[in-house]
ZAMARPA-811393 format. One record per residue (C-alpha): x, y, z. Coordinates in steps of 0.05 Angstrom, whole numbers, padded with zeros to 5 digits, always signed. Last residue first. Layout:
XYZ;...
// end
This chain:
-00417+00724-00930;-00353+00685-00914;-00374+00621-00937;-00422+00629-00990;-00387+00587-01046;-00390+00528-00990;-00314+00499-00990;-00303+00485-00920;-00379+00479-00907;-00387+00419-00939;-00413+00405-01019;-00464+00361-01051;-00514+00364-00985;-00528+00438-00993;-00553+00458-00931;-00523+00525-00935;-00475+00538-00879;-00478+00470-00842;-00459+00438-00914;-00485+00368-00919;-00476+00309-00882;-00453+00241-00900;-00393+00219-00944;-00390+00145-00964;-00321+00107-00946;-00282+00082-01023;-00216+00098-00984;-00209+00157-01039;-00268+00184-00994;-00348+00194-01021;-00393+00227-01053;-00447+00191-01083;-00471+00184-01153;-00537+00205-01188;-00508+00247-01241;-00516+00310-01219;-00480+00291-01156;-00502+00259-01094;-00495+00270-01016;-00568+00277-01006;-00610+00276-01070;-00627+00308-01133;-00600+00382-01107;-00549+00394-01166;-00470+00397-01184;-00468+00401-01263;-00397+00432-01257;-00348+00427-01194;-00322+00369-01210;-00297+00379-01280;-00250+00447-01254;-00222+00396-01197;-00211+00342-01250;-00177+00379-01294;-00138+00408-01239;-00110+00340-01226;-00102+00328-01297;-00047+00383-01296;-00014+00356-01233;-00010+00293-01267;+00017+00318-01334;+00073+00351-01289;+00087+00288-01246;+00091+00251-01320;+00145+00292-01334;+00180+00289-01277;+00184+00211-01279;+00198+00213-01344;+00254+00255-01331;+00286+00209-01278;+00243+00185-01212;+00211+00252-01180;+00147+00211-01179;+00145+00138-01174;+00135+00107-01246;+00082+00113-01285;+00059+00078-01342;+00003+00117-01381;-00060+00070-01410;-00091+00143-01426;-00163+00104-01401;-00126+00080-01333;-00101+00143-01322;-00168+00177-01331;-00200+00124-01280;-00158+00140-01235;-00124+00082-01193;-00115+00049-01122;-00108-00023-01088;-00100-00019-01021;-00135-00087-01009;-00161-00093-00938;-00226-00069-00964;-00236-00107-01021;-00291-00077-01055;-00221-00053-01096;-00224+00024-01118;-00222+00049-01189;-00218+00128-01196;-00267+00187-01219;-00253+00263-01203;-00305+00306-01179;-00269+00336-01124;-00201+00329-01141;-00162+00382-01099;-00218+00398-01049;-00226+00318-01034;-00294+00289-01061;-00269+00236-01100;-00317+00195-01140;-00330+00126-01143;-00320+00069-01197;-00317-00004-01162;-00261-00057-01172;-00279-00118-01205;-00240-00179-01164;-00175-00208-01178;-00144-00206-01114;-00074-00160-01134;-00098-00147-01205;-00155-00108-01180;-00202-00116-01253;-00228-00050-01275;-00296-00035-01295;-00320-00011-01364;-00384-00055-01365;-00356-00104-01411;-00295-00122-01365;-00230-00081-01355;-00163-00117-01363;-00163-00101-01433;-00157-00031-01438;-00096-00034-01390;-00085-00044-01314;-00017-00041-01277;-00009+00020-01263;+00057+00042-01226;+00045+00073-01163;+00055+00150-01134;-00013+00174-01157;-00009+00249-01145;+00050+00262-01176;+00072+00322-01139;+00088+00399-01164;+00118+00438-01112;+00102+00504-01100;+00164+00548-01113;+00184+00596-01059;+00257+00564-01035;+00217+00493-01039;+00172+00489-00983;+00162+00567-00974;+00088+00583-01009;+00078+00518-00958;+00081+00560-00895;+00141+00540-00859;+00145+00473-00809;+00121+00445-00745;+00123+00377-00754;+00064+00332-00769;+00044+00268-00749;-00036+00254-00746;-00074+00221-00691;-00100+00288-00672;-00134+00307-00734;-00140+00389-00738;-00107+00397-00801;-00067+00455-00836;-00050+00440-00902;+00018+00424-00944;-00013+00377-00998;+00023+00405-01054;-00029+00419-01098;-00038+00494-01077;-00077+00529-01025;-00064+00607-01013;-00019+00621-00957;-00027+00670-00891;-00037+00616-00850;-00023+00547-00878;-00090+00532-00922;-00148+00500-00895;-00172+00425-00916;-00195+00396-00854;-00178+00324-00851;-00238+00275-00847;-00252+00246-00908;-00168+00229-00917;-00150+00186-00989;-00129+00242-01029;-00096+00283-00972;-00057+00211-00950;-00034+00212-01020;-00015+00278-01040;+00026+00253-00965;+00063+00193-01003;+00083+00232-01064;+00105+00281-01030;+00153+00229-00988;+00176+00191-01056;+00194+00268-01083;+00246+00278-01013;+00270+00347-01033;+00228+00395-00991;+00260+00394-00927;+00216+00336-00903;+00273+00293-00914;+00264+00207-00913;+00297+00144-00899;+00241+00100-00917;+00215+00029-00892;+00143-00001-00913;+00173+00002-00989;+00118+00037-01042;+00098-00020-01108;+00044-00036-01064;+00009+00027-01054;+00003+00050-00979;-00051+00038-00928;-00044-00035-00922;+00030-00036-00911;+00022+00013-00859;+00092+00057-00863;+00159+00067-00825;+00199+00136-00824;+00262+00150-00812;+00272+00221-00803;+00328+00264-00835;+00358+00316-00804;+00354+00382-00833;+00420+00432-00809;+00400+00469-00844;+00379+00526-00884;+00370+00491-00927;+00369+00421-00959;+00412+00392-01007;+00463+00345-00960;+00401+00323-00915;+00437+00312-00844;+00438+00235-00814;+00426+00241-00742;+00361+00200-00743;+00291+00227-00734;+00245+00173-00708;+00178+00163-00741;+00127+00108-00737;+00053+00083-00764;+00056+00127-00825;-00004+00119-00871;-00038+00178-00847;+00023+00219-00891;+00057+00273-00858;+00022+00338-00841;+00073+00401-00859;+00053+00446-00805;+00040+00527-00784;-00027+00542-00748;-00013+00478-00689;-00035+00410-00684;+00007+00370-00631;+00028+00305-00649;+00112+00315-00654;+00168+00321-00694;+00208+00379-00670;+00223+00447-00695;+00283+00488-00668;+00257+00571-00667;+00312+00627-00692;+00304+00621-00773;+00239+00649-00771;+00208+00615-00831;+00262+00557-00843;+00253+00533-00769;+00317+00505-00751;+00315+00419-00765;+00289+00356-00740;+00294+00370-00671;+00265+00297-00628;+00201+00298-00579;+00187+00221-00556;+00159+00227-00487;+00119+00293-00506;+00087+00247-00559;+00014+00245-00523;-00001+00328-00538;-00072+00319-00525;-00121+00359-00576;-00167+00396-00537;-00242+00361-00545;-00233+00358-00462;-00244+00297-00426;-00294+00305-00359;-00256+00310-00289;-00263+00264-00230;-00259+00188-00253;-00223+00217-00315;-00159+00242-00276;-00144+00163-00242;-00154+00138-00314;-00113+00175-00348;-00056+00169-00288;-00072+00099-00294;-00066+00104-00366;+00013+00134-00348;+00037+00069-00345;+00096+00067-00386;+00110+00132-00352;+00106+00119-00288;+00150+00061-00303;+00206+00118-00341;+00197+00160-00270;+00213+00106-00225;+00265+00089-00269;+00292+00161-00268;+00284+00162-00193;+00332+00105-00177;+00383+00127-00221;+00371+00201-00198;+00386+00182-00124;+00440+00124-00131;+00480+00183-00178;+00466+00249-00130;+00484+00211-00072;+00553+00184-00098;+00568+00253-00121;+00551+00282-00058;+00596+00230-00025;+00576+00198+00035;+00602+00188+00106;+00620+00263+00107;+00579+00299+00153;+00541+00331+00110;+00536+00281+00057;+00503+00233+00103;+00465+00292+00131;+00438+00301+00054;+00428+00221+00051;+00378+00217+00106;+00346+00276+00077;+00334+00237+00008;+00316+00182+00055;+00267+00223+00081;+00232+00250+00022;+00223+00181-00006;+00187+00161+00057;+00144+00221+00053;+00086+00184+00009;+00056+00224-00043;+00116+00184-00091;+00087+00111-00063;+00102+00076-00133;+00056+00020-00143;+00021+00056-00204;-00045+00059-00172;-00015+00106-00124;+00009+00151-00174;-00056+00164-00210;-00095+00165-00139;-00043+00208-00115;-00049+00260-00190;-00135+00241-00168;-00135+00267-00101;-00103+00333-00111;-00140+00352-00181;-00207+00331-00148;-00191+00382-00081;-00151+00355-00026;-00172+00364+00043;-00148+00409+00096;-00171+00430+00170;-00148+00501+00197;-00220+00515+00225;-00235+00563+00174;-00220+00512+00123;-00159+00491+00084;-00160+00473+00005;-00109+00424-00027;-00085+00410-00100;-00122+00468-00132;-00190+00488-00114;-00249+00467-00064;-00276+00412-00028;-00295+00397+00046;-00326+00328+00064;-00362+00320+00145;-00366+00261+00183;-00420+00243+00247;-00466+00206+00275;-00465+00198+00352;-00522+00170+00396;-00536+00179+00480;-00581+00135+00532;-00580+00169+00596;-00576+00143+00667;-00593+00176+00739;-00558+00150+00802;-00580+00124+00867;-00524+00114+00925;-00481+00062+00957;-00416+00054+00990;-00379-00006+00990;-00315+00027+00975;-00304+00104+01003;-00333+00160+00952;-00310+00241+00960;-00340+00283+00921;-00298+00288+00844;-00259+00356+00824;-00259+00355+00761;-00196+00366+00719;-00164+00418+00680;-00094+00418+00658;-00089+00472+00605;-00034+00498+00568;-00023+00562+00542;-00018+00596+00595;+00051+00584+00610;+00073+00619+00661;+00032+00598+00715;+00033+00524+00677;+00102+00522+00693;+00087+00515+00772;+00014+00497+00773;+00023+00459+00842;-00032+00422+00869;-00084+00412+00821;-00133+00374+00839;-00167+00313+00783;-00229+00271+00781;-00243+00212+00740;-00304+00173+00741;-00318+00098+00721;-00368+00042+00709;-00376-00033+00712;-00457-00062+00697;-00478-00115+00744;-00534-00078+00756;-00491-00022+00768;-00424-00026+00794;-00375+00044+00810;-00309+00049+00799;-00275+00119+00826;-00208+00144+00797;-00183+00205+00836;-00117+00249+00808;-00066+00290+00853;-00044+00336+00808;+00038+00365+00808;+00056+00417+00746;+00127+00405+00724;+00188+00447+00751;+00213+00499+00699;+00269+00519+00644;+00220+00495+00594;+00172+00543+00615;+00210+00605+00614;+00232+00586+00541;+00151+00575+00523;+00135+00640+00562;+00189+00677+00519;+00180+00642+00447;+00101+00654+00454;+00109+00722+00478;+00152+00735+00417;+00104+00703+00368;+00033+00739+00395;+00069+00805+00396;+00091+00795+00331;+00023+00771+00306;-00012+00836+00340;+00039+00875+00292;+00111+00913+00320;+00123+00983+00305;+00118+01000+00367;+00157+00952+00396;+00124+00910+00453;+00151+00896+00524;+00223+00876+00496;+00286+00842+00519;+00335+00816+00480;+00354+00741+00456;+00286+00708+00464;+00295+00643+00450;+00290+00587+00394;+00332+00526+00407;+00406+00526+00393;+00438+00539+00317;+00485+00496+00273;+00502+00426+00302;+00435+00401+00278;+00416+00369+00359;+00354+00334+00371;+00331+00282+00425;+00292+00327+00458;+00329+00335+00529;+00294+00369+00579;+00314+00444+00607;+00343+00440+00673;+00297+00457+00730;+00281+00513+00772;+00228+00530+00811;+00252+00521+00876;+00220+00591+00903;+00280+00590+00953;+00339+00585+00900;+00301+00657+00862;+00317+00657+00794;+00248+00621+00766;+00215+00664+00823;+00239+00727+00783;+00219+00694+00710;+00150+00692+00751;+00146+00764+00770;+00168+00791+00695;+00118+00749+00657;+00063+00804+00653;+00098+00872+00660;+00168+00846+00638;+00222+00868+00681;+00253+00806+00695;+00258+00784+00623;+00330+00799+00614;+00349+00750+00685;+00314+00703+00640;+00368+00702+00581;+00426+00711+00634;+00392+00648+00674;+00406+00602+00615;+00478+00611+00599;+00491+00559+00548;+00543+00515+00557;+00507+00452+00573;+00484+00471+00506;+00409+00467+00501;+00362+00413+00476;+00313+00422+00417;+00352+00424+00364;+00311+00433+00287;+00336+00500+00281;+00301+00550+00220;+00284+00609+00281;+00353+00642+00295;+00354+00672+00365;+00294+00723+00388;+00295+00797+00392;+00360+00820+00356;+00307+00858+00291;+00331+00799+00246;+00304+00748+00296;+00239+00783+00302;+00235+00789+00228;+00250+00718+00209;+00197+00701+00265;+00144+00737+00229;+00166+00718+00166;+00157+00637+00197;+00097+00645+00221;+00071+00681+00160;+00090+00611+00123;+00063+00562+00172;+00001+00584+00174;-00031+00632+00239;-00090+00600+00285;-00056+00630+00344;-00051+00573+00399;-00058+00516+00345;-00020+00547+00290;+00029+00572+00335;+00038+00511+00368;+00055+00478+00301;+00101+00518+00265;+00136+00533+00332;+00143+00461+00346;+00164+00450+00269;+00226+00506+00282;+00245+00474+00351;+00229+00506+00425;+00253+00470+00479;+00215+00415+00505;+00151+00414+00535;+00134+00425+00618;+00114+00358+00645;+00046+00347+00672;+00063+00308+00740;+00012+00256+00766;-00002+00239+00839;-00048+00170+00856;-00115+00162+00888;-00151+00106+00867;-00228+00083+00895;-00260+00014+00883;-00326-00019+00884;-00369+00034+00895;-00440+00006+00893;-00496+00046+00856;-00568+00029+00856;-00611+00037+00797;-00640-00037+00796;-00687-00035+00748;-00664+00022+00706;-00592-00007+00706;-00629-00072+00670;-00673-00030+00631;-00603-00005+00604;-00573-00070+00598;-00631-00098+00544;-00634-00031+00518;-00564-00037+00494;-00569-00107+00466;-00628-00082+00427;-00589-00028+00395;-00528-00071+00373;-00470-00023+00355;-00448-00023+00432;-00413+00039+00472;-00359+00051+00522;-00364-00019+00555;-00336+00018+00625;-00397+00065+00617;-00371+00131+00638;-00395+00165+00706;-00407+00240+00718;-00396+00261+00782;-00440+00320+00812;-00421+00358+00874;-00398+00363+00940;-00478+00358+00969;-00493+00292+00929;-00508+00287+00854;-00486+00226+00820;-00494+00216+00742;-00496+00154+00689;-00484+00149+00622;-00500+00092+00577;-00478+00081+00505;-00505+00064+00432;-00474+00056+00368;-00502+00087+00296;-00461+00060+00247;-00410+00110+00211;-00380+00077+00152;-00304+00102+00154;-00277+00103+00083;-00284+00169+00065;-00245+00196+00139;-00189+00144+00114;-00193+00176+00042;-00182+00241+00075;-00129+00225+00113;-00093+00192+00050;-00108+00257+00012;-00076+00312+00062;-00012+00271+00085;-00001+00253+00004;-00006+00329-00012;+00046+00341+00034;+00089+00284+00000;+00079+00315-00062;+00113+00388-00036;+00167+00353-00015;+00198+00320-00081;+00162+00369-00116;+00106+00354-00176;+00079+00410-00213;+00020+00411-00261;+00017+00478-00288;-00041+00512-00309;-00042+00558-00369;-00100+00519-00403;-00130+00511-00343;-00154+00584-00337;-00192+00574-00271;-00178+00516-00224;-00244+00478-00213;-00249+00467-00286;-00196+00421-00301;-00228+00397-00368;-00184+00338-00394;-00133+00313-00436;-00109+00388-00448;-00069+00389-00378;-00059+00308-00370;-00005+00279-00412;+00033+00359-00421;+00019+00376-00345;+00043+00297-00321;+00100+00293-00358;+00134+00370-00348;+00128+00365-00274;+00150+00305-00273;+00218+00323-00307;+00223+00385-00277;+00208+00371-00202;+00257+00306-00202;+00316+00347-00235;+00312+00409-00203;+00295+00375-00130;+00369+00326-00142;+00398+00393-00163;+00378+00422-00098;+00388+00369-00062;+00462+00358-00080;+00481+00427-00072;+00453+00427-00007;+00494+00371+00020;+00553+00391-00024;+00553+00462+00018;+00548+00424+00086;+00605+00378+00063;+00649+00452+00040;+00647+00480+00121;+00671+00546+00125;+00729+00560+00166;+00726+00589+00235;+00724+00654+00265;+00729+00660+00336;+00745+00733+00361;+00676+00751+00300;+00630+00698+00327;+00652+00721+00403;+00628+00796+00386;+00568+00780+00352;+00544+00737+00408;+00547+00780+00457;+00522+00843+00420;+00454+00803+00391;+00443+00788+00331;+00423+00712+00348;+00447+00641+00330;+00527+00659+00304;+00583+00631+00270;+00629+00676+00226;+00671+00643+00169;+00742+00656+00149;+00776+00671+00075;+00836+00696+00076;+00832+00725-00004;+00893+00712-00044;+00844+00686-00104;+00819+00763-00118;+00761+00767-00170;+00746+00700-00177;+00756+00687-00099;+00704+00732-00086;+00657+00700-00135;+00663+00633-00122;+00666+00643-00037;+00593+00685-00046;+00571+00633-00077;+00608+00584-00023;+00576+00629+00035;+00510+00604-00004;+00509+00532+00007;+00529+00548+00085;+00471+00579+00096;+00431+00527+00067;+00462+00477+00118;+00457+00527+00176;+00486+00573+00208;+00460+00636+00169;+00511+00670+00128;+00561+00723+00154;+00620+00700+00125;+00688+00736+00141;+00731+00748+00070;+00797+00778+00078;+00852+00817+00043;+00809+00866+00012;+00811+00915-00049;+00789+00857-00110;+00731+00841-00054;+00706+00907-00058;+00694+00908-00131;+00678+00832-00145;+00625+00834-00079;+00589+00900-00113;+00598+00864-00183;+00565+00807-00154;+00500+00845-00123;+00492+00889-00182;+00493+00814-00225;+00435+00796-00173;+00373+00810-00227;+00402+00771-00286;+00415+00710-00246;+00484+00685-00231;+00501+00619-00237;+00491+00543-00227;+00496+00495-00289;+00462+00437-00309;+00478+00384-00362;+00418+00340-00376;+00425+00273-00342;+00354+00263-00305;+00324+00322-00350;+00326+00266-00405;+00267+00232-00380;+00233+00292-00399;+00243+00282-00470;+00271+00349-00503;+00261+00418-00526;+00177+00415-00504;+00185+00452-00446;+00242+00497-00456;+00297+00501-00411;+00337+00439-00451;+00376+00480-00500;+00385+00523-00458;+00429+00486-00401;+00392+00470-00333;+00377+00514-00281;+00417+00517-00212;+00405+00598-00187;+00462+00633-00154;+00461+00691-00103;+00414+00651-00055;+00396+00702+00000;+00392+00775-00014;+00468+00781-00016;+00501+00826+00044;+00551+00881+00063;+00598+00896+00122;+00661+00939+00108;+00717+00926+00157;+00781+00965+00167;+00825+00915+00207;+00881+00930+00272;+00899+00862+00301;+00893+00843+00374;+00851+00784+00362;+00802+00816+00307;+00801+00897+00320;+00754+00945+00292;+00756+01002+00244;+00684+01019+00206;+00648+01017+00138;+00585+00993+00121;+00560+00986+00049;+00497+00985+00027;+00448+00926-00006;+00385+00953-00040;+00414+00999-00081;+00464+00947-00115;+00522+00973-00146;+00538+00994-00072;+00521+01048-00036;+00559+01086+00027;+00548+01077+00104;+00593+01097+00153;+00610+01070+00221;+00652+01120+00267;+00634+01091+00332;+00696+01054+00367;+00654+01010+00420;+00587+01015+00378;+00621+00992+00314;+00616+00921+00324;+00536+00918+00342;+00515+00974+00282;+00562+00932+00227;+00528+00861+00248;+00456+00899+00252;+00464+00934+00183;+00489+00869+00145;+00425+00825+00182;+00384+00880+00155;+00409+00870+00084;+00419+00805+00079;+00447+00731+00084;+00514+00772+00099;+00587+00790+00074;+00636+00822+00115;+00703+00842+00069;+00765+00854+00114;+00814+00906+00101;+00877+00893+00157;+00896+00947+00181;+00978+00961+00165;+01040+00912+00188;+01025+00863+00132;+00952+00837+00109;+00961+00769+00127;+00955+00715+00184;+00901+00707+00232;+00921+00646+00260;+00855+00609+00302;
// end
């Protein structure tokens, strides 16, 4: 390695670590020769400053050790696209991302911008590993921002301990950029997959259904991870296996020898048989004729081999079996030990040691240990012959060794039962490794019965050797009496039954019990029944590890990260887009466990578009969507699709307003109205007014309440609670049209009919099939009362007040020319005609009738049932009941 740079004078070199304790014990272990460290704040409380002289390969340098707090940059996706419901989720495949500083590390940069401005090298304290290596390069961005002449060098190290603090810093190295693209492709890989599930499945499923096992569902979040899914699918598919056993009742024979060296205890050579009678049929048979011959005796020596050395998941997992302690305090635990010196660097996945490594150094340090010391001294002793070379795992990640104890301790004082537990488990497990195997001498006897073949195993233990240190594991055996072939003796027999499977539930995706088992809960089992059902094995880990498979590609080079990132996410995205499509099965999979909620279901959150800024606030986007909410413009029922384009409204304001193109039922509009319209909701579009006075008209079902805070007007601009309907989330209606209500021609359709195309009785003649329409009364808010000729036809959409048939009055659509305005005007006045008309000479001569005999009913011609809930009046509903409120 050249150290160049930095002149004739000390050197100033900038020290950066993974944290603050790591920071402190670098700075404490290379300042003990000279002494003279001090410690000052930075812009950051949390993470000091060490200064101190030292001397890299003969050279003279002033170092000052600080540290990050981990990951100093955060990958989130732009703003526009951060918010749930901003954009299709599919999108979040190829939305532009960006990586930087978070609000509560900018202290932390401007302490590394400041010091590294004054410095002419950069050493890199960061873990060793892949992760590690990700965030030397955020430190690397912002150093180099601040000073690009920085010498930048990188410091590799397994434990905080003097020996090897003092080679990492004599051998720097540079930093490795494939381990930093190997993270940075996962993580944005993990940001992309998580969201964009994440965000289907909680807005199909969250108010679809009652998810009452988890508290306050309606703030739950449904989250999907690339490795936490997998985990889940572990959990679920064991449990369905354990669900799908049928336990049968099975049957099997036992048989015992007593003599004066002991008792044996002999296993049926059959095991066991379902049939009961068969069973009874042999054991009589062994009743019968009880007598015993030995037919066979094997002696043979077996070695119990000591395990390998210690990984991260081997830790995970013995401690949870020895200790009963998770996963996730195992691992603080351990990050504390290691940061304290005590043990090497805990996140390894080798479990073989350098040839290299100086193994009887790290157990000459345990000699004085009250409980293990004595044995680690035989381990060292030639004579005791002890020793043995630590087995080969199979696993090297290039970065850190096994776990081991790196200093010697017989308990801090500050130091937990758990710690205690962790770092005697790391020590006797390392001391165990490095030892002989255990030696048994193992006895198989076969015995005959009646024909009947069965078999006892005894076992002696003739040399414990790493089992003497490591008490964790067991080797027991019996010790059998001694049996020579031929002989004979009496025996008992017993006749013995198993049934048994037990179910646990409880909350959230996955519950554990107090004997460390898990099982899913409902919401667990039913998001991998959902997916499973799809074809797509997402809760299995086999994604995961080719995603992993790909990282190390990247890693080492054979791969590019941008060429992992693309085949990834392409594959992914049409996973995600089928899941999608077939997102009943996901409905389906959630209602065989949970109940459907009377929530309305936001089902458009794969088609979410921005139509325009919102006019009230001015700050909020607004989308076309499904979702009711306090503050809408409801588009007409008639409309069967919308799609906003990227044409901009030239009159509207503020803007930008796109417009949306909209397409119509043919049966549910008037005929002289085109299917197809290019329409504005910003208040200028008269043909699209027309069209929802409409859809209010001819609705039975739509609550009539005024936008909040706003009186009701003609308009049609009304808050609803019908899920199937469009809306957009718009301004109060007092602000539709720059504060002017709107007037709107509530018909929308030339008439066609005249004085002469009724019939004696006053009825009017459909001109589309030609048969007598029928006279009913609307019973919306705005024309209750009101009179208007229907077709019986009920696929005919023919429409038309009676009082516009009477005044014989062409009209044209509304908003078209003067006349057109004109006659909008007269209609709006007749309109309130009607609603002052319908309101008089209301009485209590039957259910759902006026005074004059004749039932309420829908502008589609449906009858109205009911009657108000607040009075009982059945001429008028609770919406408009003149004692509401009282």
């Amino acid at each position: 390695m050249h150290h160049g740079g930095g002149g004739g004078g000390a050197i100033r070199v900038l020290n950066v670590a993974e944290k603050p304790s790591v920071a402190k014990s670098v700075a404490e272990i290379l300042s003990r020769p000279s002494g003279g460290m001090r410690s000052r704040e930075g812009r950051s409380r949390y993470n000091r400053v060490f200064e101190f002289d030292y001397s890299i390969g003969g050279r003279a340098c002033h170092m000052l050790v600080t540290s990050v707090t981990g990951h100093l940059m955060e990958l989130e996706f732009d703003d526009r696209f951060r918010r749930w419901h901003s954009c299709d989720p599919a999108d979040l495949f190829h939305a532009p991302v960006r990586k930087s500083v978070p609000q509560d590390k900018q202290d932390i940069k401007r302490t590394l911008e400041e010091e590294a401005r004054k410095c002419q090298w950069l050493v890199l304290w960061l873990d060793c590993d892949r992760e590690g290596e990700n965030i030397a390069y955020e430190v690397i961005d912002i150093c180099a921002g601040a000073n690009n002449r920085l010498n930048i060098w990188r410091a590799r190290f397994s434990a905080l301990i003097d020996r090897e603090i003092h080679e990492a810093v004599q051998h720097l190295d540079r930093p490795n950029k494939l381990f930093a693209d190997a993270v940075d492709a996962r993580q944005e890989i993990d940001l992309r997959i998580g969201a964009s599930f994440t965000r289907f499945q909680t807005m199909l499923l969250k108010d679809a259904f009652v998810l009452d096992d988890t508290g306050d569902d309606r703030n739950i979040i449904l989250s999907y991870g690339p490795c936490q899914f997998p985990t889940l699918g572990f959990i679920v598919e064991r449990f369905w296996e354990i669900q799908a056993h049928e336990p049968e009742e099975f049957w099997t024979i036992n048989c015992s020898h007593t003599s004066d060296e002991g008792t044996a205890s002999f296993g049926w050579i059959r095991g066991h048989l379902f049939d009961y009678s068969s069973a009874v049929v042999i054991y009589e048979m062994c009743v019968e004729e009880p007598m015993a011959t030995v037919q066979n005796v094997r002696n043979q020596e077996k070695l119990k081999y000591p395990p390998y050395p210690l990984s991260t998941i081997e830790l995970q997992k013995r401690a949870s079996r020895y200790f009963r302690m998770s996963s996730e305090h195992t691992m603080k635990v351990a990050e504390e030990l290691y940061q304290a010196g005590f043990i090497s660097y805990p996140r390894t996945e080798t479990d073989n040691f350098s040839p290299n490594t100086d193994l009887h150094s790290i157990i000459h340090e345990q000699v004085a240990h009250p409980n293990w010391g004595t044995y680690a001294q035989r381990l060292l002793d030639p004579e005791a012959r002890l020793w043995r070379n630590p087995s080969n795992g199979g696993h090297d990640d290039k970065a850190h060794p096994p776990i081991h104890p790196t200093k010697f301790s017989a308990g801090e004082t500050n130091w937990t039962d758990n710690h205690k537990k962790l770092y005697e488990l790391v020590v006797r497990h390392f001391l165990a490794c490095c030892s002989q195997p255990a030696v048994g001498a193992e006895t198989t006897v076969e015995i005959d019965i009646a024909g009947e073949q069965f078999n006892a195993s005894g076992r002696v233990v003739l040399a414990k050797n790493y089992l003497d240190v490591y008490r964790f594991d067991s080797w027991g055996g019996t010790l059998l009496p001694t049996y020579i072939i031929g002989q004979q003796a009496g025996i008992g027999t017993d006749a013995t039954m198993h049934d048994h499977i037990k179910k646990l539930l409880d909350r959230c995706y996955a519950t554990k019990d107090a004997n460390t088992r898990f099982s899913p809960t409902n919401l667990g089992e039913a998001l991998v029944m959902g997916y499973d059902e799809m074809g797509y094995e997402l809760w299995k880990p086999y994604l995961r590890s080719m995603m992993e498979a790909d990282m190390k590609s990247v890693s080492i080079g054979t791969k590019s990260k941008s060429e992992v990132l693309e085949n990834c996410l392409q594959q992914m995205k049409a996973c995600f887009l089928d899941a999608r499509a077939n997102k009943v099965k996901l409905f389906d999979a959630m209602g065989t466990f949970f109940a459907r909620s009377s929530r309305p279901v936001n089902e458009t959150q794969n088609s979410i578009e921005t139509v325009r800024p919102c006019a009230a606030c001015n700050e909020s986007e607004m989308f076309l969507k499904q979702r009711p909410c306090r503050n809408v413009v409801w588009l007409p029922r008639s409309l069967s699709e919308a799609a906003v384009t990227d044409q901009v409204c030239p009159t509207c304001a503020p803007g930008p307003v796109y417009k949306i193109q909209f397409k119509f039922r043919r049966r549910d509009i008037p005929p002289n109205f085109d299917v197809d319209h290019l329409g504005c909701i910003g208040g200028c579009d008269d043909i699209l007014k027309e069209l929802m006075e409409l859809s209010r008209f001819g609705s039975h079902n739509q609550t009539a309440t005024p936008a909040r805070n706003q009186s009701q007007t003609a308009s049609g601009v009304r808050q609803g609670s019908s899920r199937q309907d469009l809306h957009t989330s718009f301004h109060p209606a007092a602000q539709f049209t720059n504060g002017q209500t709107p007037v709107v021609n509530p018909q929308g359709f030339r008439s066609t009919h005249t004085q002469s195309s009724g019939n004696a009785s006053g009825q009017v003649q459909c001109t589309s099939c030609q048969e007598p329409c029928v006279l009913r009364t609307a019973n919306t808010e705005a024309n209750r009362g009101r009179k208007f000729y229907k077709c019986q036809n009920l696929a005919c959409g023919f429409f038309a007040w009676e009082d516009d048939v009477e005044n014989s009055a062409p009209r044209g659509r509304g908003g078209r020319g003067r006349g057109g305005r004109s006659s909008s005007r007269q209609s709006s006045a007749s309109a309130s005609a009607g609603r002052r008309g319908g309101t008089q000479g209301r009485g209590r001569r039957g259910r759902g009738r006026n005074a004059d005999g004749m039932m309420f009913v829908a502008a589609t011609g449906e009858p109205v049932h009911g009657s108000c809930f607040i009075c009982g009046d059945p001429t008028h509903f609770a919406n408009v009941c003149p004692n509401r409120g009282r």
